[in-house]
C-alpha positions in Angstrom: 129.0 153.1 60.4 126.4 156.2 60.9 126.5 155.9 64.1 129.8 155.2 64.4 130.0 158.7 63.1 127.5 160.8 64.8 129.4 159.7 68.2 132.6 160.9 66.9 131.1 163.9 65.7 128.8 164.3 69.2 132.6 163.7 71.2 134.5 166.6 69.0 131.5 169.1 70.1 131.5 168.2 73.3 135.1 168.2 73.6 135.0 171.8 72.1 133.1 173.2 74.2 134.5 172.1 77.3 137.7 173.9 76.2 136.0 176.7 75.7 134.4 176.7 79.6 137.8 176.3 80.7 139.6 179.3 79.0 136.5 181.4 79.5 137.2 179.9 83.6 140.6 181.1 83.3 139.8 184.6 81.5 137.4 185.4 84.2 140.1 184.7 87.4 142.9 186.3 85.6 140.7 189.8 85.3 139.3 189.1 88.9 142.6 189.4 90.1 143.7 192.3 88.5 140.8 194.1 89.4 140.2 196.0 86.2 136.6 197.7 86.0 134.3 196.3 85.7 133.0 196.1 82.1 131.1 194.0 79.6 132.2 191.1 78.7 131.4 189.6 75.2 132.1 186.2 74.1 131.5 183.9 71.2 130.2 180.8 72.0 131.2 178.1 69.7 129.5 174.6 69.5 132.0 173.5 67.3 135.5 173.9 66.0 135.4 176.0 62.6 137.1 173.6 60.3 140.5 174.4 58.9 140.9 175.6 55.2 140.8 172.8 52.6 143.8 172.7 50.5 143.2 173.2 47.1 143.6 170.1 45.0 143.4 169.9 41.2 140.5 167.2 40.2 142.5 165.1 38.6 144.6 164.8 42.0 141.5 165.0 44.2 142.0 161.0 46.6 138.7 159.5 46.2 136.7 157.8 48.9 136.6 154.9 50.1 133.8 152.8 48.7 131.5 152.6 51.7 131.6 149.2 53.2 128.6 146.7 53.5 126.2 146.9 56.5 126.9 144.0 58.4 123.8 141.6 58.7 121.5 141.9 62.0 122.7 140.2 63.9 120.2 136.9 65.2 118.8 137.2 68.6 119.7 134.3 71.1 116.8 132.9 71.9 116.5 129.9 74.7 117.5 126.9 73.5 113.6 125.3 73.9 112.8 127.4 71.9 115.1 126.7 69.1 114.1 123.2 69.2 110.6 124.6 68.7 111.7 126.5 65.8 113.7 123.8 64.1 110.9 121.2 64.7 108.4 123.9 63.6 110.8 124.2 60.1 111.1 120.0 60.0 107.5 119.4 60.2 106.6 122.4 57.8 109.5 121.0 55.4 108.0 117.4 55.8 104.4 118.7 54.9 105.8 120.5 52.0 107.6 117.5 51.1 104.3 115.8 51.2 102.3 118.5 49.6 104.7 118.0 47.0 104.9 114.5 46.9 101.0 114.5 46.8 101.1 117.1 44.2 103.7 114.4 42.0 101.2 112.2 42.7 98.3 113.7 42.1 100.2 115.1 38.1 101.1 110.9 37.9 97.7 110.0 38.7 96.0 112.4 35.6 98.4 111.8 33.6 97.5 108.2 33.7 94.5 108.6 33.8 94.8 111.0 30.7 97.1 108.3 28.7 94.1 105.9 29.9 91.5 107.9 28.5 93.7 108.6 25.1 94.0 104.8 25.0 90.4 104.0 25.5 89.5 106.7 22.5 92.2 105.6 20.4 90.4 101.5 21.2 87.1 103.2 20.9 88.0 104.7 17.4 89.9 101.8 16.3 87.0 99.4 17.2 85.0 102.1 15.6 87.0 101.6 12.4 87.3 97.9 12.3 83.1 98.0 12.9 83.0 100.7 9.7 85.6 98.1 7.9 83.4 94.8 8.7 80.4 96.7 7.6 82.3 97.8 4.1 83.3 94.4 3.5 80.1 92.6 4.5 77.9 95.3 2.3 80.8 94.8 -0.5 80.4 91.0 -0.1 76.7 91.2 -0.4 76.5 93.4 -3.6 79.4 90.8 -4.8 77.7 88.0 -3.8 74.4 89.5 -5.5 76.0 90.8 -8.8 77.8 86.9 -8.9 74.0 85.6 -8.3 72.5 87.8 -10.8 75.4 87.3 -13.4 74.4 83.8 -12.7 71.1 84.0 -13.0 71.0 85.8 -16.1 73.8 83.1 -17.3 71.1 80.2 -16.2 68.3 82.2 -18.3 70.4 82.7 -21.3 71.8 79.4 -21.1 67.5 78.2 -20.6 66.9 80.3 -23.4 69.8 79.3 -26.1 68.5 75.7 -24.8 64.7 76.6 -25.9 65.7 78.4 -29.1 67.4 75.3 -29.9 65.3 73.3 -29.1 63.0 75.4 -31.2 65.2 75.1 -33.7 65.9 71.7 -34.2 62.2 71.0 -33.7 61.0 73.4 -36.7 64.2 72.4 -38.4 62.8 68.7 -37.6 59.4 69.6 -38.3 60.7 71.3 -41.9 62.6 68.5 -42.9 59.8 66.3 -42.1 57.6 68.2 -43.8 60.1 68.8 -46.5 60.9 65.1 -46.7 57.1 64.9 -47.0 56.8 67.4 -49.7 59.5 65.7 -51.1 58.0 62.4 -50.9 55.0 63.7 -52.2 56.5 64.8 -55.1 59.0 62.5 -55.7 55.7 60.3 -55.7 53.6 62.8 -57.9 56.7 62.8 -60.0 56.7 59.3 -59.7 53.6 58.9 -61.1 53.8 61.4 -63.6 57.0 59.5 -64.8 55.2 56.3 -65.4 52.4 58.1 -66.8 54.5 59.2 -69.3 56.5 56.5 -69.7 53.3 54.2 -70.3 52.6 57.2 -72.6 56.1 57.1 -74.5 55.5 53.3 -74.6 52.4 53.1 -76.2 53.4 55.7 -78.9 56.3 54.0 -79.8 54.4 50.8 -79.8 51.8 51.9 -82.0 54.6 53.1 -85.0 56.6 50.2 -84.0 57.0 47.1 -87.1 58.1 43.9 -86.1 60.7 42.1 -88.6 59.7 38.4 -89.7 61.2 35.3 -88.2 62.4 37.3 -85.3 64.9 34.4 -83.2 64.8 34.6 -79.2 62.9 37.0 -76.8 66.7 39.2 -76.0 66.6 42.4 -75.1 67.9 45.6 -76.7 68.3 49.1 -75.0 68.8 52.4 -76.1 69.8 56.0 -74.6 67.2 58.6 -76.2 68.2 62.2 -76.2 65.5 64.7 -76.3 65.1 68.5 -76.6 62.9 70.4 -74.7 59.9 69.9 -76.8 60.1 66.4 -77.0 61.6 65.9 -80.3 64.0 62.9 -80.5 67.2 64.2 -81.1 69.8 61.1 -80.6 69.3 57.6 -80.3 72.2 55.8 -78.6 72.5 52.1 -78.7 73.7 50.7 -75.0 73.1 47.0 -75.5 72.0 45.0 -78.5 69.5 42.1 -78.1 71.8 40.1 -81.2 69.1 40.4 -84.0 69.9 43.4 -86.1 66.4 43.6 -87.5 64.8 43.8 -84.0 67.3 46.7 -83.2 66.5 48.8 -86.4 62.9 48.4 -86.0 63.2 50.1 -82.8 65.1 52.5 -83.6 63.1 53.7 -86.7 60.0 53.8 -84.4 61.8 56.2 -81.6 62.4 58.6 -84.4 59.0 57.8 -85.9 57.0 58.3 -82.6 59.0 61.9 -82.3 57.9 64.2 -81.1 57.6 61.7 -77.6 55.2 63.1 -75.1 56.6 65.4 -71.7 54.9 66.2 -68.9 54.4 69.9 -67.9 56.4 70.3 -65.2 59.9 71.3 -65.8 61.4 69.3 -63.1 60.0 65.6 -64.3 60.3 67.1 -68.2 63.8 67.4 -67.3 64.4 63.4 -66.6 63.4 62.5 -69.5 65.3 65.3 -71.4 68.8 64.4 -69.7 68.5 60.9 -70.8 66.0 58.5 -71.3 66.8 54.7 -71.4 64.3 52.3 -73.4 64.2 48.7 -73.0 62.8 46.9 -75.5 61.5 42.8 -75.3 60.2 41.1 -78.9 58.0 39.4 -76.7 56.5 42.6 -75.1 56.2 44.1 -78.9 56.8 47.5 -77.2 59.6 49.4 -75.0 59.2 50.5 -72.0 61.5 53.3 -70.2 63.2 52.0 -66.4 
């Protein structure tokens, strides 16, 4: 469009002044044949047309331009067509090797991404393994102090359970070993007292024989017994008939020599004393001319 321009404006100067040559042409043959004198000649030479007077337009009413138009795109130069094939196998191949640049490039993303996911996967197995390793070893440590406390606990069970066994064995062999030795005690006492007993009774016997009187023409040999209360120093305190022997006589006599023999004689010890004191029985016999206690 510039230079669409400049060659109008280059065409209106030219123009111009080639009108000019011609009426300066003509100027100069119409004096040369009137002959005038010759004098100066003085011209104005123009290279272009002065430009008529602009109207004057309000603003408002001013026409605006026209918006310029776009420059029209170079246009391509024709080139052989061996050339063009050139070209357009030149762009194919560079199109294909992108293609496989990118391609490889797809690949090559696919191929660390896998090979990322594969490592994730192996640290996530390595960790889990890792775990289930820490696990086992918790449970098996865990089992071991369980199965050691359950041992111990047993143990301890087994030597308490020894140990109750030996105390009570213990046990029943002093408690054997006290009864025995209080069944012997008591043996040996009940013997002593045994003896002391008769000893007394043999005493008791004779002392109540000695102050004992006979009646005359005593009948039979029966027997007569009697319950003898004493107090605690051995004075006769009741006389009790239990059985008669069926001679009246006979049974008197005895009787008057229990109180008679009073106070009877009592051993020392307070246990044996204490037989004779809660009751004594006396059996006497005409025959035997004495009682005797059973």
């Amino acid at each position: 469009m510039i230079a669409r321009q400049r060659m109008q404006h280059v065409s209106s100067g030219g123009l111009a002044l080639l009108v000019h040559g011609l009426l300066l042409f003509g100027l100069m043959l119409g004096v040369s044949w009137k002959n005038p004198p010759h004098l100066p000649i003085e011209a104005d030479i123009w290279t272009d047309l002065p430009a008529p007077p602009q109207p004057i337009i309000p603003p408002e009413f001013a026409p605006q331009p026209d918006p310029l138009p776009e420059p029209l795109p170079a246009p391509e130069p024709v080139l052989a067509k061996p050339v063009q094939a050139e070209i357009a196998l030149e762009k194919t191949e560079k199109k294909r090797l992108a293609a496989e640049l990118l391609e490889q490039k797809k690949q090559a993303e696919l191929q660390r991404q896998i090979e990322k996911k594969l490592a994730e996967d192996k640290r996530a197995e390595e960790l889990h393994r890792i775990e289930q390793d820490r696990s086992e070893k918790q449970r098996i440590e865990k089992e071991r102090v369980e199965k050691e406390r359950t041992e111990k606990e047993k143990r301890e069970q087994s030597r308490r359970l020894i140990d109750q066994d030996l105390a009570r064995q213990m046990r029943e062999e002093l408690d054997a070993e006290t009864s025995q030795l209080r069944a012997m005690q008591d043996r040996a006492k009940a013997s002593k007292q045994t003896r002391v007993v008769r000893d007394f009774q043999e005493r008791i016997r004779g002392k109540i024989r000695d102050v004992l009187i006979l009646p005359q023409k005593m009948k039979g040999d029966a027997e007569v017994i009697f319950q003898v209360s004493l107090l605690p120093n051995g004075e006769v305190l009741r006389v009790t008939l239990v059985r008669t022997s069926g001679q009246p006589l006979y049974d008197g006599a005895v009787e008057r020599a229990i109180f008679k023999a009073s106070p009877l004689p009592l051993p020392s010890e307070r246990e044996v004393a204490a037989q004779f004191r809660e009751g004594l029985t006396l059996k006497f016999r005409p025959s035997e001319d004495a009682a005797g206690p059973h």
